[in-house]
C-alpha positions in Angstrom: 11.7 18.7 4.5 8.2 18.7 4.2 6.8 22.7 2.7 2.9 23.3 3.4 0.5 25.3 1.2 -3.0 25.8 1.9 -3.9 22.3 0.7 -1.0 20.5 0.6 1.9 19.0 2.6 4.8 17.8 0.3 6.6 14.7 1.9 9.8 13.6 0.8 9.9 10.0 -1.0 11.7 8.1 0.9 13.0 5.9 -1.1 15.4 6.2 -4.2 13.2 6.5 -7.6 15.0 4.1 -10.2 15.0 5.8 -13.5 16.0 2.6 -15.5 13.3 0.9 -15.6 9.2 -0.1 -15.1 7.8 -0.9 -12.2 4.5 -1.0 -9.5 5.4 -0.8 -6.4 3.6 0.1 -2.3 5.4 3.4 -1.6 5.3 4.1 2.1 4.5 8.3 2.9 3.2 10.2 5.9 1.6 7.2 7.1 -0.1 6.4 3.7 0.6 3.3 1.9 0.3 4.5 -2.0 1.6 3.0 -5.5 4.2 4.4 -7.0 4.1 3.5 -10.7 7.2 3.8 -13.7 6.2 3.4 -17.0 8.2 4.4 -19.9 8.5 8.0 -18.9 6.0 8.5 -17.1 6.2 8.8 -13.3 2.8 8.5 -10.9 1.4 8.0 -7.1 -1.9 6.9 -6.8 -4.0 5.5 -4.1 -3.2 2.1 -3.2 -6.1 0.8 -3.3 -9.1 -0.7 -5.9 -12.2 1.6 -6.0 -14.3 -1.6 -7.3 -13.2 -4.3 -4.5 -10.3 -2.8 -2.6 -7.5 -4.7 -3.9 -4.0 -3.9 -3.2 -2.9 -2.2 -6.3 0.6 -2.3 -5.4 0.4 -5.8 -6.7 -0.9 -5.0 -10.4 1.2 -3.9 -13.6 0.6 -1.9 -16.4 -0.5 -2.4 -20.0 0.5 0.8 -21.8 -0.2 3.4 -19.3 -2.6 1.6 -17.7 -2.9 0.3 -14.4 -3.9 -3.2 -13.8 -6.1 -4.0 -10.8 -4.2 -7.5 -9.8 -8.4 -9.0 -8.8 -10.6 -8.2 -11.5 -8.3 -6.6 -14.3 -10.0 -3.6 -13.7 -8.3 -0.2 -16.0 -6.7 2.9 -14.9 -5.3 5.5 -17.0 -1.6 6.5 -14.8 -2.1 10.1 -15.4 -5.5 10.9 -15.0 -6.9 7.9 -12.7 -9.7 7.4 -14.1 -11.0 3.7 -15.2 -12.0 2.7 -18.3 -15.6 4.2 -19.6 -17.5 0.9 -18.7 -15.9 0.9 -15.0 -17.2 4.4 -14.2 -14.6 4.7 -11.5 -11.0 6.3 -10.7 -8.0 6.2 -8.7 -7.1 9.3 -6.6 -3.4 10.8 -8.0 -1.1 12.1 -6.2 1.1 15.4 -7.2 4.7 14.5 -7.3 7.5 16.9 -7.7 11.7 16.5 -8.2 13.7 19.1 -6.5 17.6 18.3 -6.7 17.9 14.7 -6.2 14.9 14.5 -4.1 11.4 13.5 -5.1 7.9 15.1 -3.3 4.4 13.7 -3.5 1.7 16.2 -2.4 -0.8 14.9 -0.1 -3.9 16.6 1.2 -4.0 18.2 4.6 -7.0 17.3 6.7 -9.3 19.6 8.1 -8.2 18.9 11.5 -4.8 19.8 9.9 -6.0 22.8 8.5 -7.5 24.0 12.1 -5.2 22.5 14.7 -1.8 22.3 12.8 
């Protein structure tokens, strides 16, 4: 099921969210590789990539409720996305939802969307 608003098209996660425990992990939706993050009780998707050098964030962990860039140990907060005051950078977050069972994550439709779809 995907349901559309005027900015957003919530895809369904397609994989089962394990509840029990931490993890970092690539999180494959509509064509968009993202990082799908468990710490403690929080829940996140973010961009899967490193704003600094472009690493693959699906291979970092966190310290607190931080992400850790695997390359240069760069810092990103797992609500808000942003990176740590001296980094000047962010992380793009993702909305995600639970409905039932099922889990959404809220991405952006594109212009061309937005015209043509």
């Amino acid at each position: 099921m995907e349901e559309e608003n005027d900015d957003l098209t919530w895809h369904k996660v397609p994989v089962k969210i394990d509840d029990t425990r931490n993890y970092v992990k690539a999180l494959h939706v509509a064509g968009k590789k993202l990082c799908l993050i468990r710490q403690d009780d929080v829940l996140s998707v973010t961009s899967s990539r490193c704003p600094h050098a472009g690493a693959d964030l699906t291979k970092g962990w966190c310290e607190g409720h931080k992400l850790i860039c695997p390359f240069h140990r760069h810092e990103f907060d797992i609500v808000t996305g942003k990176g740590t005051e001296k980094q000047g950078n962010y992380i793009r977050m993702y909305p995600l939802k639970k409905e039932g069972d099922d889990y959404y994550v809220g991405i952006k439709r594109s212009l061309w969307d937005k015209i043509f779809g």
